[in-house]
N, C-alpha and C positions, 0 to 999 in steps of 0.2 A: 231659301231662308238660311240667313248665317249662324252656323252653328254658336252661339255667344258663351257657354261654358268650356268650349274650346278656346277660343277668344282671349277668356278671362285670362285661363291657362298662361295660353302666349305672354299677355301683356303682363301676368304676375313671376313669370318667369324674367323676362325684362328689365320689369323695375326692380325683383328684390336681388338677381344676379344668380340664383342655384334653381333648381328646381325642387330642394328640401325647402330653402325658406318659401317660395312659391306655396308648395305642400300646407307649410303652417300659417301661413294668411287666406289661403282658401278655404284651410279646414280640413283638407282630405288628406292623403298617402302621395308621397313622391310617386310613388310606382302609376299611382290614378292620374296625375300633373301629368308623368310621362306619354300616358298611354293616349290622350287628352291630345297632346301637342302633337304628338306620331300622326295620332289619327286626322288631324287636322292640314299636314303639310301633305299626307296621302292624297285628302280631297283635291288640295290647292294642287297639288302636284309642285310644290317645289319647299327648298329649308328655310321654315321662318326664324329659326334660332341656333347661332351657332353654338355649338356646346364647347365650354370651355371652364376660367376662374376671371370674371363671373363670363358668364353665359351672355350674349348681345344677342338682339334682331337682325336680319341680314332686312335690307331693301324693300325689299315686300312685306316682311314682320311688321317692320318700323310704321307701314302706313296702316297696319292692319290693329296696331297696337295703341295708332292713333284715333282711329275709329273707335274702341273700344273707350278712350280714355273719353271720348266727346258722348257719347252713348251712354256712360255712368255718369257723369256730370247733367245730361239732364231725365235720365233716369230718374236720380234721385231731387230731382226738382218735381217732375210728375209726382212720385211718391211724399214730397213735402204736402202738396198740394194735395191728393186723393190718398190719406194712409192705408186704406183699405184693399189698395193694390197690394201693397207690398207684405210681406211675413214680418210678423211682428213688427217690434220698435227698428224703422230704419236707423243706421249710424250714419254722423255725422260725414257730408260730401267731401270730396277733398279737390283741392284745384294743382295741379302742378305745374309750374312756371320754371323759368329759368333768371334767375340773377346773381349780379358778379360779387364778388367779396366785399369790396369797398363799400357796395350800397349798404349790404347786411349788418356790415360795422357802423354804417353812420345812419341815414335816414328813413331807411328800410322798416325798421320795427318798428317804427308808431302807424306804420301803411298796415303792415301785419298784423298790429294789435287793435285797430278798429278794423278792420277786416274782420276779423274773429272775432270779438265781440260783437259785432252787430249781427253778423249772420250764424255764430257756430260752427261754421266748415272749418274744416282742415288745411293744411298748406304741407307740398309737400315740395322743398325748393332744390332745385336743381343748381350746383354751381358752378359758376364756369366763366370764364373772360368777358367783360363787357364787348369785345370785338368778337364774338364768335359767338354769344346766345342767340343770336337769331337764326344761326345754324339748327341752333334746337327747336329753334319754333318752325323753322324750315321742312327738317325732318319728322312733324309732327309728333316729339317727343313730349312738347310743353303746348300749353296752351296760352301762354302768353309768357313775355321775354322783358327784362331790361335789358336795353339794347343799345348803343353806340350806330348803330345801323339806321340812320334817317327813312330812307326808302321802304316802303311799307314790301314785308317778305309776302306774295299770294295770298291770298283769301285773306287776310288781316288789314290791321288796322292800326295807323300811329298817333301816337301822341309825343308831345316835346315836354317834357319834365323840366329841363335847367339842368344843370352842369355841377360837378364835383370838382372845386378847385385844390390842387396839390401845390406842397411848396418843396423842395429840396433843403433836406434837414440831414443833423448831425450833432453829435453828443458834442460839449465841448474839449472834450479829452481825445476824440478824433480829431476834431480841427486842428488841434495842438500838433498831435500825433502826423497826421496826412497831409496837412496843408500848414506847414512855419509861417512860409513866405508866401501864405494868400493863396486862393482858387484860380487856376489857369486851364487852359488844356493839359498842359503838360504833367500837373500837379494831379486833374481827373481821370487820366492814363493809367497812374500806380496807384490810387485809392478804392479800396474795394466797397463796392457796390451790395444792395441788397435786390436781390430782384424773386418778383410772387413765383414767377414758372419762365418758359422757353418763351415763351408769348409776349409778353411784361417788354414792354416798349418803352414804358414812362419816363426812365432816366436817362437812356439815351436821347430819346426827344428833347428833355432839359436841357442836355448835355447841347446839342444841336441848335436848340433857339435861343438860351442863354451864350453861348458862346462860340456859336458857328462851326462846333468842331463835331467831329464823330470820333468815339474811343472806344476801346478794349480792354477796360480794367477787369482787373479779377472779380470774382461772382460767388456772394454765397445765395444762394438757393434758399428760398422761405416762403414756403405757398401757404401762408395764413397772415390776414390784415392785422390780427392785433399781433401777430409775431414778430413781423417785419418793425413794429413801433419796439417790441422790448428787445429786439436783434439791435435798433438802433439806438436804441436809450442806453444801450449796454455798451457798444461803443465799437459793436463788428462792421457797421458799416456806414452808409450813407447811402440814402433812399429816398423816392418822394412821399409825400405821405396826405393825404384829406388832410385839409386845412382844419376842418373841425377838429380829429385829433392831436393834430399837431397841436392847436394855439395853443393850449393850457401847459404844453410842456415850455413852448417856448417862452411864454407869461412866466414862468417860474427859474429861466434861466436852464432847464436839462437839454433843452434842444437849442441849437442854433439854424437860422436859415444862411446854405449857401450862399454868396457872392456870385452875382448882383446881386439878388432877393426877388430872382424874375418867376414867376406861377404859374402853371400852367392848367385850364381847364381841359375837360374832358363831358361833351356834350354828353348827355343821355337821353333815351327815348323809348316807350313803354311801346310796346308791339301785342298785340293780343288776336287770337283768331276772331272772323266774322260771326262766329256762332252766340246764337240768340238765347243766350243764355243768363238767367239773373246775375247767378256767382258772379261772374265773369264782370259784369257791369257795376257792380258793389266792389268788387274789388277794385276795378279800373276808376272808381271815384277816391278809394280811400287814395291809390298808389299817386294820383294826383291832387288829393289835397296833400299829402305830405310833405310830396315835392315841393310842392307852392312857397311851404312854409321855412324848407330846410336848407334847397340847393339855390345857388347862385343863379341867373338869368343866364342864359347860353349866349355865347357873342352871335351877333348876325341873326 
């Protein structure tokens, strides 16, 4: 039998990143969290939690963490259904997922707001690259992914959302500024770029379909979707941007789109584990009505 207050331990260690915050979402004393997790890697015979700022799962945690996460979710489904199992008023279930900035910013919160309203659970969102959440739902960190990943990760299951189209914008005081004599390679070389992290492909890809070339211009760094808009509205760079945010600025004249004015999409695809769980299937209706409504058709 698995010890599952050990369990908790691990997996609140995990998600909250110390084993003080751990301590004050369980309820108990760090020293009890600690003695908790010791005694548990003793059983296992090996470390489930590297200690560190913050604190991770090593390999074996990760799946053990993942267990626990699918075990409270329908936990607390049983207990919707029989309240008499449970100690008092259960609290609201939570789901933890994985999705990327862009979505959050744009069509993401009306999935989240009938989600939660219809059912009362919680969301607890993980962020992270469109090309790399499925890493999370891989490692059994999340239970479901927006994902860029077509091919369905083990045990799960995909679905096609439709696409986020970006345009290559710029304030017109950088145009002025970067580019006198028009947009070229040559001109994309020495104008600084905005990019979300080290991962952040977007502009180079532009750079590449729009005009066959690959560059190395300078790089400011801005890992937040609505920053990169006021990064670029301000006039430090040039960046792609969701079509949705952009239009209104460039309706208004604060943004201009790069030459040609060539778009590019960026497919996405909802990943969710196998598990026969309500939450999970109310979720997976709102996160695709949304889509339905907001993203563009994915080419092919």
């Amino acid at each position: 039998m698995l010890d599952y207050a050990s369990l908790a331990a691990v997996a609140a260690v995990a998600r909250e990143g110390s084993f003080e915050k751990a301590a004050a979402v369980l309820g108990v004393t760090p020293s009890a969290v600690s003695q908790r997790v010791k005694g548990l890697e003793e059983r296992v015979g090996a470390i489930l939690l590297t200690r560190g700022s913050p604190c991770r799962p090593t390999d074996i945690g990760v799946k053990l963490c993942a267990h626990v996460e699918q075990v409270r979710l329908l936990e607390g489904e049983v207990i919707g259904d029989l309240p008499g199992l449970g100690e008092g008023t259960p609290g609201p279930s939570t789901v933890r997922i994985a999705v990327n900035a862009d979505s959050v910013s744009t069509w993401f919160p009306q999935a989240a707001a009938r989600f939660a309203n219809e059912t009362g659970a919680m969301l607890d969102l993980v962020m992270e690259d469109e090309a790399h959440t499925a890493e999370r739902l891989r490692t059994g960190e999340v239970l479901a992914a927006i994902t860029a990943e077509p091919v369905p990760v083990p045990g799960c299951k995909t679905y096609p959302l439709g696409a986020i189209d970006y345009a290559a914008v710029a304030s017109p005081d950088f145009m002025a500024r970067f580019f006198p004599d028009g947009v070229d390679a040559a001109s994309l070389a020495r104008a600084p770029i905005l990019r979300f992290d080290r991962r952040d492909q977007l502009q180079a890809r532009w750079v590449r379909e729009a005009w066959g070339a690959a560059v190395a211009p300078p790089v400011h760094w801005t890992p937040s979707t609505q920053g990169m808009l006021d990064m670029t509205l301000a006039g430090l760079g040039w960046a792609t941007t969701p079509v949705p945010l952009a239009a209104p600025h460039l309706a208004a004249g604060r943004l201009t789109e790069l030459p040609p004015n060539r778009r590019i999409a960026v497919a996405l695809y909802w990943q969710r584990t196998r598990l026969a769980a309500r939450l999970l299937d109310r979720l997976t209706q709102a996160v695709r009505a949304a889509a339905a409504g907001e993203l563009a058709a994915a080419a092919g």
